[in-house]
C-alpha positions as CSV (number, residue, x, y, z in Angstrom):
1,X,-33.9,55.5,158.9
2,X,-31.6,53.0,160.4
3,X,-27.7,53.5,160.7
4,X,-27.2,50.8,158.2
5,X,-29.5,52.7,155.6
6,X,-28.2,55.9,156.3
7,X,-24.6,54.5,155.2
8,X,-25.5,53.4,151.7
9,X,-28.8,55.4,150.9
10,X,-29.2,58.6,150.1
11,X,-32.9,58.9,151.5
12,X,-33.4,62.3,150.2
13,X,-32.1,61.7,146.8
14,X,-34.2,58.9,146.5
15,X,-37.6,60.1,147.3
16,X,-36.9,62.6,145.1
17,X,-36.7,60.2,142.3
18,X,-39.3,58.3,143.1
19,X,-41.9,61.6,143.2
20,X,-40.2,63.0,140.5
21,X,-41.5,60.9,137.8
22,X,-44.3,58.5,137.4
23,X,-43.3,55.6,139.4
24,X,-45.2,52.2,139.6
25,X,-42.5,49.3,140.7
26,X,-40.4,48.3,143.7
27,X,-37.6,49.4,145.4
28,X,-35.1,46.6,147.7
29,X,-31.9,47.1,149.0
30,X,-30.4,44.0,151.3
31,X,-26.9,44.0,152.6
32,X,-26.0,40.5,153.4
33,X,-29.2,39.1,155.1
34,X,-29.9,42.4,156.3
35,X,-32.8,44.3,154.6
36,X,-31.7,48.3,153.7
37,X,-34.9,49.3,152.0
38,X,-38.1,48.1,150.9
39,X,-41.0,50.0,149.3
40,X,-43.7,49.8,146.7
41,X,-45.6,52.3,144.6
42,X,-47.9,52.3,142.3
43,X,-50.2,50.0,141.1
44,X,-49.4,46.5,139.7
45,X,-53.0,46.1,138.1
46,X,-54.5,49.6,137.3
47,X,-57.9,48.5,135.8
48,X,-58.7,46.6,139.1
49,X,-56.7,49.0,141.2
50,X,-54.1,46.7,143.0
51,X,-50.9,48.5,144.6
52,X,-47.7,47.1,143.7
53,X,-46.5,45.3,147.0
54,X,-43.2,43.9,147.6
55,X,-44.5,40.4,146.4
56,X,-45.9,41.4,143.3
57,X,-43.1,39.7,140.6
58,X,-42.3,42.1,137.8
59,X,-41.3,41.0,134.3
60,X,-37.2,41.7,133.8
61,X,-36.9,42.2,130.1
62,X,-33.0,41.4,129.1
63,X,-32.7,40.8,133.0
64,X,-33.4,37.4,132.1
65,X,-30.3,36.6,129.2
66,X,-28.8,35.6,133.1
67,X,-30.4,32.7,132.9
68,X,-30.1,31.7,129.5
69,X,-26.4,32.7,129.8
70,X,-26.2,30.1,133.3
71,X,-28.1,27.2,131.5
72,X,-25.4,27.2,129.0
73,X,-22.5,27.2,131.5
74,X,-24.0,24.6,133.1
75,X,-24.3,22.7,129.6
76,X,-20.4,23.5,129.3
77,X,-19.6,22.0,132.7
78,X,-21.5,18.6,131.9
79,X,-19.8,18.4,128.7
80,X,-22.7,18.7,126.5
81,X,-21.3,21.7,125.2
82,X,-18.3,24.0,125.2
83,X,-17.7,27.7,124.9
84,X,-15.7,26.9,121.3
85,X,-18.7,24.3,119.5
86,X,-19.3,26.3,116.3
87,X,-23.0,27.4,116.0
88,X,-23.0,26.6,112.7
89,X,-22.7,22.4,113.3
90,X,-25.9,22.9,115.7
91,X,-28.1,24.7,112.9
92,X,-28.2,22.5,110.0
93,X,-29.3,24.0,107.3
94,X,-31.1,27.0,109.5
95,X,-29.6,30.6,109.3
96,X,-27.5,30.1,106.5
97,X,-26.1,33.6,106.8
98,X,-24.8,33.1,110.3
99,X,-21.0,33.0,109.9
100,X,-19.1,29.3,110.4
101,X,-16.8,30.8,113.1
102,X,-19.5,32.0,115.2
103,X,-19.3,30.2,119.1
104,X,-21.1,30.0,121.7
105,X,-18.2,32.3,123.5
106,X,-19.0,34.7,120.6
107,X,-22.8,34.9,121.4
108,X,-22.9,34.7,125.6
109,X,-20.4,37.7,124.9
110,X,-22.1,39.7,122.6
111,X,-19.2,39.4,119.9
112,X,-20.8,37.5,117.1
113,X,-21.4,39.7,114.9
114,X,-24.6,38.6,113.9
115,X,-27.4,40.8,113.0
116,X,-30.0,41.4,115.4
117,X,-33.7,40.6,115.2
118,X,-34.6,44.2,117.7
119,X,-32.3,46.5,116.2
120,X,-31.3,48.7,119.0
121,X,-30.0,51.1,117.2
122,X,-32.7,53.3,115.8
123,X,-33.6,54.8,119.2
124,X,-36.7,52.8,119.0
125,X,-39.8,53.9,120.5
126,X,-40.7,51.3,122.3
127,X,-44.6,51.5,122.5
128,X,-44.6,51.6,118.5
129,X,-42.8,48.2,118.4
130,X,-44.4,45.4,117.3
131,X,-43.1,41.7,116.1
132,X,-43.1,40.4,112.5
133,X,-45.0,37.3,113.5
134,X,-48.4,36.7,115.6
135,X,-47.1,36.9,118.9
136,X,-48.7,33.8,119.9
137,X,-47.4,31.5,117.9
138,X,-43.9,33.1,120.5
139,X,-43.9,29.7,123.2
140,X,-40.3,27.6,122.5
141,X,-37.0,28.9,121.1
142,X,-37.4,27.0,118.1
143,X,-40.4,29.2,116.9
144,X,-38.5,32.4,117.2
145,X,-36.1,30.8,114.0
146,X,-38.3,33.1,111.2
147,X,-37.7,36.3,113.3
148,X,-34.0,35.4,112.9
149,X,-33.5,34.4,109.4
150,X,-31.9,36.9,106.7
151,X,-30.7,39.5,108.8
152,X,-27.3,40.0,107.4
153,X,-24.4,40.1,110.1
154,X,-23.0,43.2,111.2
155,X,-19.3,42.3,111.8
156,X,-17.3,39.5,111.5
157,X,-17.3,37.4,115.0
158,X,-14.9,38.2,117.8
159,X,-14.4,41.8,116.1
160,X,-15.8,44.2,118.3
161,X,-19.0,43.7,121.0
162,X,-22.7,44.6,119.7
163,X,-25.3,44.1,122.0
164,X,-27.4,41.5,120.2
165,X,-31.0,40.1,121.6
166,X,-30.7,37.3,118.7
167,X,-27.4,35.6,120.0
168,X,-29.3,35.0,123.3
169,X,-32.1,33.6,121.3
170,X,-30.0,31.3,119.4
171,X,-28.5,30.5,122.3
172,X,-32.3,29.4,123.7
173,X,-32.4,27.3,120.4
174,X,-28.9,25.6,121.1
175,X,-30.1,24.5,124.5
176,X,-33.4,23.3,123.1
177,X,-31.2,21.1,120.7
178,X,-28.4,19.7,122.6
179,X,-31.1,18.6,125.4
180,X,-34.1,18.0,123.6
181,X,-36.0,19.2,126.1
182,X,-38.0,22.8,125.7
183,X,-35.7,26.4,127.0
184,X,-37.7,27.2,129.9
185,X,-38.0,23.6,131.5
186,X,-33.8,23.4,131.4
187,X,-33.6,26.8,132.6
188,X,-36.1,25.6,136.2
189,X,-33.6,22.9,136.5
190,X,-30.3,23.8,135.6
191,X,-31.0,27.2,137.3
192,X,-34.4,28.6,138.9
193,X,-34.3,25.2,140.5
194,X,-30.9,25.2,142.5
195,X,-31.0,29.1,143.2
196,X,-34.0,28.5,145.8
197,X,-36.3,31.0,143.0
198,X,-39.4,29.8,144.1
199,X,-41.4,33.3,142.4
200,X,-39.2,33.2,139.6
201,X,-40.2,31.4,135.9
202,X,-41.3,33.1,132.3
203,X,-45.2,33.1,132.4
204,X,-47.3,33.4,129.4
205,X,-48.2,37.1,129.1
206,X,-51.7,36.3,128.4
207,X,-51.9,34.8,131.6
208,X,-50.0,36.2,134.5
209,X,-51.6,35.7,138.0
210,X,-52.6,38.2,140.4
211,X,-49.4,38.2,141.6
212,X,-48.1,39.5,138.7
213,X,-47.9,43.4,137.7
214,X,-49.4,44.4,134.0
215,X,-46.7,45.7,131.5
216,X,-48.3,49.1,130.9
217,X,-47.5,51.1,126.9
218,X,-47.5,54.4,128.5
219,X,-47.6,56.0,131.7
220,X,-51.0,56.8,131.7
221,X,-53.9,53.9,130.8
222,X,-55.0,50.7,130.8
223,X,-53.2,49.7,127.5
224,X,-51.4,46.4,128.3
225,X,-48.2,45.2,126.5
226,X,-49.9,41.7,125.4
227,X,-49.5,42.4,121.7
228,X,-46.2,44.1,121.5
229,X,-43.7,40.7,123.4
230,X,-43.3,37.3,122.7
231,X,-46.6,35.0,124.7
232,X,-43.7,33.4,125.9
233,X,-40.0,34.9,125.1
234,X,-37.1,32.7,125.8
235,X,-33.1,33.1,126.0
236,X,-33.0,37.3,125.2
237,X,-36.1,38.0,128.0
238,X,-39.4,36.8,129.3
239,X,-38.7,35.9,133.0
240,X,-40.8,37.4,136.0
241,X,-40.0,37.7,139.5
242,X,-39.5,39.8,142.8
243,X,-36.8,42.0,144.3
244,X,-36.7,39.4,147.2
245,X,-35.5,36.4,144.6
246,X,-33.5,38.5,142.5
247,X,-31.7,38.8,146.0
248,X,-31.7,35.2,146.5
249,X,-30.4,34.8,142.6
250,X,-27.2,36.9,143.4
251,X,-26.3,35.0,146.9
252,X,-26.6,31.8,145.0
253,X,-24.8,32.6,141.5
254,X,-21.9,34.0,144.0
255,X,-22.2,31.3,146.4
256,X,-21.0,28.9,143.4
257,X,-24.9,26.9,143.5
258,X,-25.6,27.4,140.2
259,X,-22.1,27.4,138.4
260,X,-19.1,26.5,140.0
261,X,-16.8,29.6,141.6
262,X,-14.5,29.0,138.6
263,X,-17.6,29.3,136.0
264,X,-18.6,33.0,138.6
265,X,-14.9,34.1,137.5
266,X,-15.2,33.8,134.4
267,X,-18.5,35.2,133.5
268,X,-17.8,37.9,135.3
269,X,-14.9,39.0,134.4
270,X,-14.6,42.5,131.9
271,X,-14.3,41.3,128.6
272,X,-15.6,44.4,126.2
273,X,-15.5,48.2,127.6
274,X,-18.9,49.5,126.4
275,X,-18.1,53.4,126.6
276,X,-21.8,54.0,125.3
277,X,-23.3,52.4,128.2
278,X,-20.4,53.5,130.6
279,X,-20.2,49.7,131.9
280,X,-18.1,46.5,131.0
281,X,-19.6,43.0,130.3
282,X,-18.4,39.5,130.6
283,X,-20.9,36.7,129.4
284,X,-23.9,37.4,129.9
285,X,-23.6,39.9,133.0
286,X,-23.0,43.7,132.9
287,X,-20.4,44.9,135.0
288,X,-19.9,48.8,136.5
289,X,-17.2,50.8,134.5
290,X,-15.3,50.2,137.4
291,X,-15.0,48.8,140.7
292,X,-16.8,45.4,141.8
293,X,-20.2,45.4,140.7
294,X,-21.9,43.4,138.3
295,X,-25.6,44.1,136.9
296,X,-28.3,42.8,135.4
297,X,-30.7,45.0,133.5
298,X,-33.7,45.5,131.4
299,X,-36.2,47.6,129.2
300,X,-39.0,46.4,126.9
301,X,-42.9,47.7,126.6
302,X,-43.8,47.8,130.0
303,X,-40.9,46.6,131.6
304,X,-37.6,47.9,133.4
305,X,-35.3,46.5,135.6
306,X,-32.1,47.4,137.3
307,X,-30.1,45.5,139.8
308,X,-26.4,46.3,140.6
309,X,-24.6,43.5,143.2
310,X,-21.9,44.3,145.1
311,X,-20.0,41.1,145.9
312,X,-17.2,42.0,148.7
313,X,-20.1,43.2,150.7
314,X,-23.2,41.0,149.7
315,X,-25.0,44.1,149.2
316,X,-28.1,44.5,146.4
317,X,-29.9,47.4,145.1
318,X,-33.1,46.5,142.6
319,X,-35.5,48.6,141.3
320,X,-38.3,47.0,139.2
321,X,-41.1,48.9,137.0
322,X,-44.2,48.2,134.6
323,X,-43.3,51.1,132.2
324,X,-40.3,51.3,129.9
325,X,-38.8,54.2,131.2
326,X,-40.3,54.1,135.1
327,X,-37.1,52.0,136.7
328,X,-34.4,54.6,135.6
329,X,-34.6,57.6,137.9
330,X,-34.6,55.4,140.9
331,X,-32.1,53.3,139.2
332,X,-29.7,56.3,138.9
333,X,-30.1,57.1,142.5
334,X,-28.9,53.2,143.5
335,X,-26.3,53.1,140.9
336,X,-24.4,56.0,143.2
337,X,-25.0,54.4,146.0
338,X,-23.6,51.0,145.4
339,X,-20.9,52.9,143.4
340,X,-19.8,54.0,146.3
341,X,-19.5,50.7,148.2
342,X,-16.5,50.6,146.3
343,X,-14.8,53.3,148.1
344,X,-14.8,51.8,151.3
């Protein structure tokens, strides 16, 4: 082990996660341009028996409400929108129980107060979840508008910060209207596009490459999460890619190439304390309970995904997994160590 990896990884404690729960995913840690850690375990594929590598692209769950979150700043800065447009005057006569002083600020935050399509709440298991509509029928924002409708609220907006997977789909909606163009094609240009993320875009799930790991249902098996997610989710998940872009993703968000440095500010800045989660967020990035990181994360059926930046020092720790739960030992192991960046 190098010098440089001896200074922010704690090999021993790391191994240890890795071999002490089933582990199929990747593991990257870069410091600058300087790669800490690669490695890969596991297989991506298990019915044909292909090892994860590190250029297999994992799927990233809530990862992805990132990029949905970026694609709206980048509506704000044109004009198109602003953090303070009412939902309400974009939906017409859709979602009549969303409340009229519901913003875009209110849903990039998590503050709405609207009720949630996935309600987190009930310590779902998540292999026994399944959607209320044919997942196929899942491609464009606009379809996800019957999983939305008649969920009462479950606060009024700005009062308190509920993590909420349908504000990020409404937000997919809102883009879909202002630009009348579909959610994923704004997201490549406005995003994917000027972040260099060429293994980066939300694939069908019924037709992922061989690139691509398999979302597994449980630990053991060749079950498959096809019928549990959205064919094609947009604005609260759905994107796939590799530890080597998600790199790229934070160099460029940081560099001010996607969003202006004044937009980085602001996003990232602590807005809500969430004491459950023992982290802060801003809009639409987590950040640690304290010091400088910020994080993007993720869990769904056959997904998780964890990957803390630490800006002063350009430093990124990323684990990726096919199975719900396989990410978070590992996960625990790099929170530390980028944790204590901040000591420096």
């Amino acid at each position: 082990m190098s010098t440089l990896e001896s200074d922010i990884i704690d090999e021993r404690a790391l191994r240890s996660a890795i071999a002490g729960a089933p582990f199929s995913g990747v593991i990257s840690v870069d410091s600058g341009d300087a790669p800490v850690w690669r490695s890969a375990h596991g297989l991506a594929d298990r019915a044909n028996g292909t090892p994860a590598s590190e250029a297999t692209r994992f799927a990233i769950a809530s990862g992805s409400k990132a990029f949905t979150a970026l694609a709206i700043m980048r509506l704000v800065e044109e004009g198109t929108l602003a953090l303070d447009t009412a939902v309400r005057d974009l939906l017409g006569d859709d979602l009549p129980l969303i409340d009229h002083a519901v913003t875009v600020e209110h849903l990039l935050g998590h503050t709405s107060g609207i009720g949630d399509y996935i309600d987190e709440d009930d310590d779902l298991d998540v292999s026994e979840f399944f959607l209320g509509v044919p997942v196929h029928t899942l491609t464009t924002a606009e379809a996800f508008l019957p999983l939305l409708d008649g969920i009462p609220p479950r606060a009024a907006p700005g009062e308190t910060f509920s993590y909420c997977n349908s504000g990020y789909v409404l937000l997919a909606i809102i883009i879909e209207r202002v630009t009348r163009r579909g959610f994923h094609e704004v997201v490549h240009d406005l995003v994917i596009a000027p972040a260099g993320l060429t293994d980066t875009d939300f694939p069908r799930t019924d037709e992922l490459g061989a690139d691509h790991a398999r979302g597994y249902v449980f630990d053991e098996g060749l079950r498959v999460n096809t019928l549990h997610l959205p064919v094609r989710a947009g604005g609260d998940g759905g994107a796939s890619t590799t530890t080597a872009d998600v790199h790229r993703f934070w160099r460029a968000f940081f560099d001010g190439r996607i969003v202006s440095p004044a937009s980085v500010a602001l996003m990232t800045a602590p807005r809500s304390r969430v004491e459950d989660e023992e982290m802060r967020y801003g809009l639409g990035f987590w950040l640690t309970e304290t010091g400088a990181g910020v994080v993007l994360e993720g869990c769904d059926v056959g997904a998780s995904f964890r990957s803390v930046h630490h800006p002063p020092t350009s430093t990124t720790a990323t684990v990726m997994s096919n199975t719900a739960d396989g990410a978070w030992p590992v996960a625990r192991v790099l929170a530390d160590a980028m944790a204590a960046l901040d000591d420096r």
